[in-house]
py3Dmol code that shows the C-alpha trace and the ligand (Angstrom):
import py3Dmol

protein = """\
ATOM      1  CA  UNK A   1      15.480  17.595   7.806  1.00  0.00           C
ATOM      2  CA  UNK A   2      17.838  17.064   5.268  1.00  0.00           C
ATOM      3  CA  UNK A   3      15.392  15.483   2.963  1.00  0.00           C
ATOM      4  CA  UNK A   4      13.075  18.537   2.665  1.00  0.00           C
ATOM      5  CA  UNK A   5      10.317  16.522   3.455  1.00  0.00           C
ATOM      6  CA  UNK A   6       9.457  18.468   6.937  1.00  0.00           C
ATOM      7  CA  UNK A   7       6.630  20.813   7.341  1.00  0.00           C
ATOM      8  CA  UNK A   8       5.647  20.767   3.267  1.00  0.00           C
ATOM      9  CA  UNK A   9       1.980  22.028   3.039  1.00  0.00           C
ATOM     10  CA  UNK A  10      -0.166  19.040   2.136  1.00  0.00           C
ATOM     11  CA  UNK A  11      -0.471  19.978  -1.277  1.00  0.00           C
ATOM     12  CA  UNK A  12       3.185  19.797  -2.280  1.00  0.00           C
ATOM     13  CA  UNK A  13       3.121  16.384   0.091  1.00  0.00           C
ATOM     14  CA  UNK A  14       1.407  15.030  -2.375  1.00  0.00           C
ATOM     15  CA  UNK A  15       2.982  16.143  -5.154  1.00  0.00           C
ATOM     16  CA  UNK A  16       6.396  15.569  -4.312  1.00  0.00           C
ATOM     17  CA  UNK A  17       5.412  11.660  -3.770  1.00  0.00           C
ATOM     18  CA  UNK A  18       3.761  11.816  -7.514  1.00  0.00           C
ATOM     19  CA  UNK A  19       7.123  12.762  -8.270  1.00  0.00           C
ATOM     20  CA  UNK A  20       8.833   9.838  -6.712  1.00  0.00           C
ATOM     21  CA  UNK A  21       6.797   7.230  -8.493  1.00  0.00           C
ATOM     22  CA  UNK A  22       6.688   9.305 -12.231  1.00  0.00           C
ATOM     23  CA  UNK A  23      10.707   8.721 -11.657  1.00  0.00           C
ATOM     24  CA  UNK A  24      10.432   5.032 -10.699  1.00  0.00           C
ATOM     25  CA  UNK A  25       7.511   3.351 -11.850  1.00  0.00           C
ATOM     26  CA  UNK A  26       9.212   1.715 -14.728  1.00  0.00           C
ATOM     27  CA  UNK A  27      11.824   0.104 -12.238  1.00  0.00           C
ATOM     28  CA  UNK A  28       9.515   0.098  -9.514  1.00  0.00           C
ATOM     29  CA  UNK A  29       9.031  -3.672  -9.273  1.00  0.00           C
ATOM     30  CA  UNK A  30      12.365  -4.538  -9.554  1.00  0.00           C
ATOM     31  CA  UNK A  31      13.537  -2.294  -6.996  1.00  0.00           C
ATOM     32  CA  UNK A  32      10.635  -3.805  -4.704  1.00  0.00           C
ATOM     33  CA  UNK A  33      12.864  -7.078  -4.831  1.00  0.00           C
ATOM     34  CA  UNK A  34      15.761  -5.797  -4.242  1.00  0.00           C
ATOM     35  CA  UNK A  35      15.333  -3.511  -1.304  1.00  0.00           C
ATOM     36  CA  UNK A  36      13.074  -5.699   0.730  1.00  0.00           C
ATOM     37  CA  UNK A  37      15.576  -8.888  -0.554  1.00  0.00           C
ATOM     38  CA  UNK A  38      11.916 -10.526  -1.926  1.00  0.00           C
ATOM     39  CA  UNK A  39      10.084  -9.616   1.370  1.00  0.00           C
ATOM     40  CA  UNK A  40       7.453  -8.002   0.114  1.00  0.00           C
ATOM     41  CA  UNK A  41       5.912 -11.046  -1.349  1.00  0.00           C
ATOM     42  CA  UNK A  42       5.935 -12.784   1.721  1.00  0.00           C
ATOM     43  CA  UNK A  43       4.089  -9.233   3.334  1.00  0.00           C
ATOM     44  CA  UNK A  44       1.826  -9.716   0.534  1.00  0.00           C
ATOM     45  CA  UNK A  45       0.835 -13.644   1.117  1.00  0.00           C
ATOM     46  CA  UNK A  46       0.586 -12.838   4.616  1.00  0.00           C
ATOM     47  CA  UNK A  47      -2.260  -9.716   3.762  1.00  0.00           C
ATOM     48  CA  UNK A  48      -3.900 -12.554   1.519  1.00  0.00           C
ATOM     49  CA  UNK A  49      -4.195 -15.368   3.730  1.00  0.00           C
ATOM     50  CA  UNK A  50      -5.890 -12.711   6.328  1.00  0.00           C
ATOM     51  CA  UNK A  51      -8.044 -11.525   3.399  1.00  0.00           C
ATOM     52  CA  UNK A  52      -8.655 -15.235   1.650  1.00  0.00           C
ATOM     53  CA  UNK A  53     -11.410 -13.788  -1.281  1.00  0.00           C
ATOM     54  CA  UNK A  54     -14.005 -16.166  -2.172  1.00  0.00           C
ATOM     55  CA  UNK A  55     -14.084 -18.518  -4.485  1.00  0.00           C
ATOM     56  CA  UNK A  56     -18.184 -19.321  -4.529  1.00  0.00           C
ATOM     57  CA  UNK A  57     -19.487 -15.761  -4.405  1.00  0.00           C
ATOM     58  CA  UNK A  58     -19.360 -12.295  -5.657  1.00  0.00           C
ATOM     59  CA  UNK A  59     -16.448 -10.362  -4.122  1.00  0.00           C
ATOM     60  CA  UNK A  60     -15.885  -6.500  -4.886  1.00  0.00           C
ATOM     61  CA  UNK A  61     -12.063  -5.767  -4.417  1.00  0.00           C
ATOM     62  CA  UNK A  62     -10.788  -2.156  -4.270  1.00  0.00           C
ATOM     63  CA  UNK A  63      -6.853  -2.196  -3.878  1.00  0.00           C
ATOM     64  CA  UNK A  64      -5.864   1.292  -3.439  1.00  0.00           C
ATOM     65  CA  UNK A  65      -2.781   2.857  -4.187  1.00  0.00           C
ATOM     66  CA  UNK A  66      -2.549  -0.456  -6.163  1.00  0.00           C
ATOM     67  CA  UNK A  67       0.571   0.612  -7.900  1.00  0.00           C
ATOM     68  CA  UNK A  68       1.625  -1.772 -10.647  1.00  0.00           C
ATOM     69  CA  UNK A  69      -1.205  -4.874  -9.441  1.00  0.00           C
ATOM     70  CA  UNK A  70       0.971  -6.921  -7.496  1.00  0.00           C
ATOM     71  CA  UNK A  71      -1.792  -7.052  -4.758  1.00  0.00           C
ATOM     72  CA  UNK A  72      -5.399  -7.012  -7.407  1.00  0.00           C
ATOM     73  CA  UNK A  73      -3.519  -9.936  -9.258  1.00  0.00           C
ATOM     74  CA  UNK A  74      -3.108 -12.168  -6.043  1.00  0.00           C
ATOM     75  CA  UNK A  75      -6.975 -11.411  -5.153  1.00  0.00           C
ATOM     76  CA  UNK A  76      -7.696 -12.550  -8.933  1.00  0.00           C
ATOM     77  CA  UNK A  77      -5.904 -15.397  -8.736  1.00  0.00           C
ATOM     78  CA  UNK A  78      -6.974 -16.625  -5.085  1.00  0.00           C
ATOM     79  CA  UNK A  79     -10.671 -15.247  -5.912  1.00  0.00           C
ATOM     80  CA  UNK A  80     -13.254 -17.059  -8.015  1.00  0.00           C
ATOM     81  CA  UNK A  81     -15.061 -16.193 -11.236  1.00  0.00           C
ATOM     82  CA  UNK A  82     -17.268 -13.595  -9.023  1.00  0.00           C
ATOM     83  CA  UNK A  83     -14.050 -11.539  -8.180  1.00  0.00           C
ATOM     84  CA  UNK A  84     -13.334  -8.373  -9.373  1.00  0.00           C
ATOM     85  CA  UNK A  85     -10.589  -6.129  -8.610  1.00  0.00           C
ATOM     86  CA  UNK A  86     -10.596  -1.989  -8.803  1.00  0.00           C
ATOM     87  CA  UNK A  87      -6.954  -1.016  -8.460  1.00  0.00           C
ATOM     88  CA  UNK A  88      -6.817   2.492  -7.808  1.00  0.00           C
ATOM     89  CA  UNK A  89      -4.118   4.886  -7.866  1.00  0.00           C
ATOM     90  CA  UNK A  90      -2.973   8.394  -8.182  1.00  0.00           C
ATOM     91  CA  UNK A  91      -0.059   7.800 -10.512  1.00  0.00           C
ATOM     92  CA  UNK A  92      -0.683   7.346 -13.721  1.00  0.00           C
ATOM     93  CA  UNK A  93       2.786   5.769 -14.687  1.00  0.00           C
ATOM     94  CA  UNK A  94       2.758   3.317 -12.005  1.00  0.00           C
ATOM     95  CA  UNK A  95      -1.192   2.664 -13.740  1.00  0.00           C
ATOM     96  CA  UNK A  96       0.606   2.242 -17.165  1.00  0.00           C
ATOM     97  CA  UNK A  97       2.785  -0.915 -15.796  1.00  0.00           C
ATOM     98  CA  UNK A  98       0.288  -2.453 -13.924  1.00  0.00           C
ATOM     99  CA  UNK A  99      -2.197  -2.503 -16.737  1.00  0.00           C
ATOM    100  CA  UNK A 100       0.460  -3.737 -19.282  1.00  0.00           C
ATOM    101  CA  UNK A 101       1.400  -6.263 -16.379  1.00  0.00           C
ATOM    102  CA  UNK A 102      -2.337  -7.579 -16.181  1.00  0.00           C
ATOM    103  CA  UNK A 103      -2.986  -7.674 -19.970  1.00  0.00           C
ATOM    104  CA  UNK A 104       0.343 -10.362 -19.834  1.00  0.00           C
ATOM    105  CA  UNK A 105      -1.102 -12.287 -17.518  1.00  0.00           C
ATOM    106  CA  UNK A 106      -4.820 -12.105 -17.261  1.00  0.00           C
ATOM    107  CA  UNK A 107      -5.771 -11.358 -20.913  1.00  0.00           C
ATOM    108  CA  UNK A 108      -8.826  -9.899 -21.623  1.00  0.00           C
ATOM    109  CA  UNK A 109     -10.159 -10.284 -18.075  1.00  0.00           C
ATOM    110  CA  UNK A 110     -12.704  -8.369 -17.362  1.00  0.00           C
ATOM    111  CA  UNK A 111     -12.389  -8.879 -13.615  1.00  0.00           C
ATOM    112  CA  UNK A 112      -9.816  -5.703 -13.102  1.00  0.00           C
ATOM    113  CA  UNK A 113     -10.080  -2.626 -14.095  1.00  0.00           C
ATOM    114  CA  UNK A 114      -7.581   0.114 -13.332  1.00  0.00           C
ATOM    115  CA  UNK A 115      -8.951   3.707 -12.159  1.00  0.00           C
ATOM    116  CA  UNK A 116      -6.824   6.889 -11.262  1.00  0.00           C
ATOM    117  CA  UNK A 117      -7.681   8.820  -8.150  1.00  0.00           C
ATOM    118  CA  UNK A 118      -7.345   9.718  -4.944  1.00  0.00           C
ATOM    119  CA  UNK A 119      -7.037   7.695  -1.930  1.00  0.00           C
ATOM    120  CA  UNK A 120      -8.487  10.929  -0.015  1.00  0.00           C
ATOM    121  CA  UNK A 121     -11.633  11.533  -2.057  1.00  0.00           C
ATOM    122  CA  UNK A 122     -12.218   8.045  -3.816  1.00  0.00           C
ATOM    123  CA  UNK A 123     -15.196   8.487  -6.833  1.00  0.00           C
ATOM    124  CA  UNK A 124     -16.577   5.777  -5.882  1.00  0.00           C
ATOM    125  CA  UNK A 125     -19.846   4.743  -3.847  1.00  0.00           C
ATOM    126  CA  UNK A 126     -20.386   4.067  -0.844  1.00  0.00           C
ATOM    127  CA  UNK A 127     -21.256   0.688   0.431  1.00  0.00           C
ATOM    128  CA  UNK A 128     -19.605  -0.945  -2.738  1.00  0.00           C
ATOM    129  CA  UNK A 129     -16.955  -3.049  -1.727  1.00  0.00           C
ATOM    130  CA  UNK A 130     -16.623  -6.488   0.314  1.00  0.00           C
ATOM    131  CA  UNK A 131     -12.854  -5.605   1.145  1.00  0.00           C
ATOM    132  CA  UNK A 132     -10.288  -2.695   0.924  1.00  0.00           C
ATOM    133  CA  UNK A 133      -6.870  -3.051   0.870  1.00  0.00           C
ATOM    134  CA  UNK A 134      -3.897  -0.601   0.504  1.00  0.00           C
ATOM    135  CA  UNK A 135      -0.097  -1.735   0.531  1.00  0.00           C
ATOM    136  CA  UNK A 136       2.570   0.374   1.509  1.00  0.00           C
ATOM    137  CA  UNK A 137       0.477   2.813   0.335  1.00  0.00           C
ATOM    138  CA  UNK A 138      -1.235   4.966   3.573  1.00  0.00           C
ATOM    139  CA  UNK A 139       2.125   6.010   4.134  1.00  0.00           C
ATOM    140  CA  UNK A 140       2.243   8.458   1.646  1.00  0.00           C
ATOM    141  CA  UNK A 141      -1.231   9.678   1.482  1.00  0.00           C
ATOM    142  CA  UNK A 142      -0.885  13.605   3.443  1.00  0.00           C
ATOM    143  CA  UNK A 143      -4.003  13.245   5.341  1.00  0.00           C
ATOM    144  CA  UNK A 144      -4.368   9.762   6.827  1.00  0.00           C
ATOM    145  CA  UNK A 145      -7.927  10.267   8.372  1.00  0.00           C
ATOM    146  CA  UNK A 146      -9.320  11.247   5.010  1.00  0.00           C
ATOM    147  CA  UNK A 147      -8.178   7.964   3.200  1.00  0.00           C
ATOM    148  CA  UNK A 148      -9.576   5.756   6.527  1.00  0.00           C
ATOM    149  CA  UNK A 149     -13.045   7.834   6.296  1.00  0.00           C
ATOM    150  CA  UNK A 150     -13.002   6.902   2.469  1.00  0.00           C
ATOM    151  CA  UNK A 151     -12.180   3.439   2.839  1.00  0.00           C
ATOM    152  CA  UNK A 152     -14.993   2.900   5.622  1.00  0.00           C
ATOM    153  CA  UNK A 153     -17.811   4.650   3.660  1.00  0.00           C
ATOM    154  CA  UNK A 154     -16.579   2.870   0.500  1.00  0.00           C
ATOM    155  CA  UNK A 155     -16.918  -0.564   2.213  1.00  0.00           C
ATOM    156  CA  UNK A 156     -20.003  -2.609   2.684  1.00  0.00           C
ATOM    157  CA  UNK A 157     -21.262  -3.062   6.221  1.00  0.00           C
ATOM    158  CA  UNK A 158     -19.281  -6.608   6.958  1.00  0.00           C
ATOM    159  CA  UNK A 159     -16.563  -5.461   4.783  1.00  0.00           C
ATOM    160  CA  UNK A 160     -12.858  -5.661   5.763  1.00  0.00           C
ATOM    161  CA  UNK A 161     -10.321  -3.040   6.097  1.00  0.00           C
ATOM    162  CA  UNK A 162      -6.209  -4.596   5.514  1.00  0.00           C
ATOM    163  CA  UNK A 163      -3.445  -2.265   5.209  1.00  0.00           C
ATOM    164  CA  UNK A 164       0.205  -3.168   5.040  1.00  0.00           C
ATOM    165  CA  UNK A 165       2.352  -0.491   5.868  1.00  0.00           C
ATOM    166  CA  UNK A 166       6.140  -0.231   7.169  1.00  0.00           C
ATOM    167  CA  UNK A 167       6.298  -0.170  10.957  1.00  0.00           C
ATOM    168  CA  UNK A 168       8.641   0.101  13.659  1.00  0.00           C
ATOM    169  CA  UNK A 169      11.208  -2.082  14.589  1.00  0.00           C
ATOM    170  CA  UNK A 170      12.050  -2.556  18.039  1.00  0.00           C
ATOM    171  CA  UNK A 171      13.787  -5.993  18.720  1.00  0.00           C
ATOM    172  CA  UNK A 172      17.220  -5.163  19.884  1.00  0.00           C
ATOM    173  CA  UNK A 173      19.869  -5.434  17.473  1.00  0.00           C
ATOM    174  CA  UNK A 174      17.245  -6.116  14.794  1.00  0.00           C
ATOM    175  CA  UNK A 175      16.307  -2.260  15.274  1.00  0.00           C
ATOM    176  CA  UNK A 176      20.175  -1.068  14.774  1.00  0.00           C
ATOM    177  CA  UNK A 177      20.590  -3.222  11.701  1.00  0.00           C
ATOM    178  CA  UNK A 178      17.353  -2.059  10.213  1.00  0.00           C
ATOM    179  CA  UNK A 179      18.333   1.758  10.545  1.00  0.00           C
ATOM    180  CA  UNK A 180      21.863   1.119   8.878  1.00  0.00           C
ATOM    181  CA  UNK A 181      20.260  -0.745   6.322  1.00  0.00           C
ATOM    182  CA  UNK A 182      17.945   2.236   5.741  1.00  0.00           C
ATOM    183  CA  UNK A 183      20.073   4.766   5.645  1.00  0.00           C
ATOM    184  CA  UNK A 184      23.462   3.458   3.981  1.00  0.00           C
ATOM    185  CA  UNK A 185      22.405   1.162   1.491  1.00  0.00           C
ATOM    186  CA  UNK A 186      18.356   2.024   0.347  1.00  0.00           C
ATOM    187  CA  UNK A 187      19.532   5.089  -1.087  1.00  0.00           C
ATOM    188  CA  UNK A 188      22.855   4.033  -3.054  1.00  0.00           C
ATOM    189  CA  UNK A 189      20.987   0.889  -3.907  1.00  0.00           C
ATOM    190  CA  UNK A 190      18.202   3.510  -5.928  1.00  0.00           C
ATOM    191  CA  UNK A 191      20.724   5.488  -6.743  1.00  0.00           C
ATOM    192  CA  UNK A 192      22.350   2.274  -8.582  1.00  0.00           C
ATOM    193  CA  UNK A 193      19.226   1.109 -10.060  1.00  0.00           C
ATOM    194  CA  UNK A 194      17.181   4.152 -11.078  1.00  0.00           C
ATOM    195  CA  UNK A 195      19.815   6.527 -11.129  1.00  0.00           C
ATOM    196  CA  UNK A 196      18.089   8.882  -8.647  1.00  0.00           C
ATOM    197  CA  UNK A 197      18.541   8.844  -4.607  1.00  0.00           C
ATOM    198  CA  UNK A 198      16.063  11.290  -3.561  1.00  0.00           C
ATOM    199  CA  UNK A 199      13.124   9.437  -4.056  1.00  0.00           C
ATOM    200  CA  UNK A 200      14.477   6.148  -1.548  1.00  0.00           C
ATOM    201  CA  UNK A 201      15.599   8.768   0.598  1.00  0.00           C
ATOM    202  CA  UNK A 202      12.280   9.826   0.857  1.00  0.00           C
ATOM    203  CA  UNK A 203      11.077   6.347   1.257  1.00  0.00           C
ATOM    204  CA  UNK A 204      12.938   6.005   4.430  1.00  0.00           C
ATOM    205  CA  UNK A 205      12.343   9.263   6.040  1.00  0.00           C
ATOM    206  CA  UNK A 206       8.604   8.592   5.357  1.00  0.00           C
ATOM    207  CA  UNK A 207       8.600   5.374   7.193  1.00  0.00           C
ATOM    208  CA  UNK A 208      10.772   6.971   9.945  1.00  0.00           C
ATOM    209  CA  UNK A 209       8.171   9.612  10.404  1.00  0.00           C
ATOM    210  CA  UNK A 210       5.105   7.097   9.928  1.00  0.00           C
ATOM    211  CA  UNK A 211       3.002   6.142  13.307  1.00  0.00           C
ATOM    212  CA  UNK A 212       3.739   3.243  15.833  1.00  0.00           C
ATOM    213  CA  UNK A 213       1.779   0.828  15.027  1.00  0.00           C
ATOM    214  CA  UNK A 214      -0.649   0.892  17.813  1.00  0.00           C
ATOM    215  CA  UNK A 215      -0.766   4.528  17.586  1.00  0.00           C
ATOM    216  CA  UNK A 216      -2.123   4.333  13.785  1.00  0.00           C
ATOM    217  CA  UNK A 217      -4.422   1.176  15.162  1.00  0.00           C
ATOM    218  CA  UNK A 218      -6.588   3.619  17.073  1.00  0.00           C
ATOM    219  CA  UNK A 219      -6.737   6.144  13.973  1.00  0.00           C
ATOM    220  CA  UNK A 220      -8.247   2.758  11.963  1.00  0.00           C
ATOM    221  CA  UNK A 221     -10.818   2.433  15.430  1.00  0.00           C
ATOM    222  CA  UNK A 222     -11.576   6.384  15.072  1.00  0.00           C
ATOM    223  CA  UNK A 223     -12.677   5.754  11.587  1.00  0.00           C
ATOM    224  CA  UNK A 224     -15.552   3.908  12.751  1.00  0.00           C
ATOM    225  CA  UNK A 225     -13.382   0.249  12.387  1.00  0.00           C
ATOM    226  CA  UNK A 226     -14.145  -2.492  14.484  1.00  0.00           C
ATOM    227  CA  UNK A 227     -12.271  -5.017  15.672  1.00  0.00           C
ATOM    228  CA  UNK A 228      -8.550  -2.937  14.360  1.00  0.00           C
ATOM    229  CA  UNK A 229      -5.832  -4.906  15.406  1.00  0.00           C
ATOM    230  CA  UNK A 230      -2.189  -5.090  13.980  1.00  0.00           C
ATOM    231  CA  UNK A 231       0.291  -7.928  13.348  1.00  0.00           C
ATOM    232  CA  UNK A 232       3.854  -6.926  13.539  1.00  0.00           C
ATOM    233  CA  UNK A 233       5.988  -8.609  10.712  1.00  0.00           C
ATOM    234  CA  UNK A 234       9.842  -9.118  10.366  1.00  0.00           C
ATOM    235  CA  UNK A 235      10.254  -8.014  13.125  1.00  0.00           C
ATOM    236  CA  UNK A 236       7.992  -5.031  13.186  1.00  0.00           C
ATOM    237  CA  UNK A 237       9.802  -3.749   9.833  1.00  0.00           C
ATOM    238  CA  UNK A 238       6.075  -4.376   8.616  1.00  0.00           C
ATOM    239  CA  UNK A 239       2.435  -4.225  10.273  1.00  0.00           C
ATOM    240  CA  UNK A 240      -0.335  -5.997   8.624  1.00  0.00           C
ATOM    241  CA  UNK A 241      -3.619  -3.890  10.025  1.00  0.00           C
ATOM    242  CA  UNK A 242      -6.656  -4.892  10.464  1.00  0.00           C
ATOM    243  CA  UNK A 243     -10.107  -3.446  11.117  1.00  0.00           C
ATOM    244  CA  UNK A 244     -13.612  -4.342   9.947  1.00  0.00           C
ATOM    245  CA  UNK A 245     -16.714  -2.058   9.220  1.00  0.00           C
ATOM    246  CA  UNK A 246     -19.701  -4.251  11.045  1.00  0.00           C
TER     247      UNK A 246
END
"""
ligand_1 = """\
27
SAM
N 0.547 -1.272 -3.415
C 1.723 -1.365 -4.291
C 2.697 -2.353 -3.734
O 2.514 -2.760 -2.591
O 3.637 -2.737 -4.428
C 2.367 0.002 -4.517
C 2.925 0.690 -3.312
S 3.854 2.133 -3.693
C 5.070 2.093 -2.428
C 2.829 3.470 -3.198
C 1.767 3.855 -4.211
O 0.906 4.829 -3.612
C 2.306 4.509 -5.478
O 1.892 3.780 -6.602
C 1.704 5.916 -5.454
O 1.407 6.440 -6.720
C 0.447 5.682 -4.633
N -0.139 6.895 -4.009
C 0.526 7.901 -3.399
N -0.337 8.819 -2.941
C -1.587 8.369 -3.246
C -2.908 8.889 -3.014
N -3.104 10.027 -2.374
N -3.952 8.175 -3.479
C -3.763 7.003 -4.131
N -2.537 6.469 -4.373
C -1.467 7.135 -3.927
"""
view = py3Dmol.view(width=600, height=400)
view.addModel(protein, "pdb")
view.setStyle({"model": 0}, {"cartoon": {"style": "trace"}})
view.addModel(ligand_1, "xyz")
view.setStyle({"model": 1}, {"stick": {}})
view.zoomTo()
view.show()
């Protein structure tokens, strides 16, 4: 395509989305607001009311591709004492603001702790953690199956899979709309903010290319999921996914 993003071998996949968040993580929140006009924190209630962490128990969170905390800090704050929240990344920039973001507002809290890696090979154990979640995350990961395999053996047996992700809009109308908006103003709008285009250009041909929803609801099922089902959002610019590892 015109983006370049086409038939890149994995490796450069990834690296070429490292690239996009090194450029942005320092604007990366504010752009969040903007783009999705303050969206994505509705998205993100809506993952935590389907996730509601304990308050009276331990609870072992692991948010990957956690970016700058916005989804560990709503588990801390909704969770009780027992919580604790891995946020786990392969960027260390976007790391850097979400740690300096969690030592504002949970200082000295030992119930996060910030780890770079790999959503595809995740150095962690297995059976460890009562829920997984990744936001808008999956999308960019080049081998999908890998990250679902990880988050499954990572998870406890009873343990819950959420992923938000972009998804496919296809109200009428709604669906025209939604491509202008992706392709005239996202772009400018980074451009305008960040000073670079490529990276929201990215954004939206990543989205364009990611699966329909039900489509990527049988890859969570084929991980060894039970239970995956999907709630469209918005309509459908956003799927909340579901799946649990009984
Ligand atoms: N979850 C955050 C949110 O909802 O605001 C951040 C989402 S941001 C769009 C995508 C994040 O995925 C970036 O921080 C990026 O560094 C991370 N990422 C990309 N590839 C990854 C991989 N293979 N493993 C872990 N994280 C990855």
């Amino acid at each position: 395509t015109h983006f370049g993003f086409e038939n890149v071998p994995l490796g450069e996949k990834q690296a070429k989305v490292d690239d996009v968040f090194h450029k942005v993580a320092g604007r990366y929140d504010l752009m969040n607001d903007l783009m999705s006009a303050g969206l994505h924190r509705v998205w993100k209630e809506a993952l935590l009311t389907a996730l509601k962490p304990p308050r009276d128990r331990a609870f072992h969170h692991l948010d990957v591709a956690g970016g700058t905390g916005d989804v560990a800090f709503k588990v801390l704050e909704e969770g009780g004492p027992q919580t604790d929240v891995t946020v786990l990344d392969i960027n260390a920039e976007m790391l850097a603001v979400g740690r300096e973001r969690a030592n504002k507002r949970f200082p000295e809290d030992e119930r996060i702790r910030f780890v770079q890696g790999n959503a595809e090979e995740l150095a962690l154990p297995d059976n460890s953690f009562d829920a997984y979640t990744i936001a808008f995350g999956i999308r960019n990961v080049p081998r999908i199956e890998k990250a679902l395999a990880e988050a499954y053996r990572v998870l406890k047996r009873g343990g819950r899979f959420l992923c938000l992700e972009f998804s496919h809009v296809d109200v009428p109308v709604l669906d025209k709309i939604y491509e202008a908006y992706s392709f005239n103003v996202i772009p400018p709008m980074g451009r305008m903010v960040t000073g670079e285009s490529e990276p929201y250009q990215y954004l939206v041909e990543s989205i364009r290319k990611f699966p329909r929803p039900q489509v990527f609801a049988n890859m969570i099922a084929d991980a060894g999921f039970r239970r995956a089902s999907f709630t469209p959002m918005t309509g459908g610019v956003v799927a909340l996914h579901s799946g649990w590892k009984l």
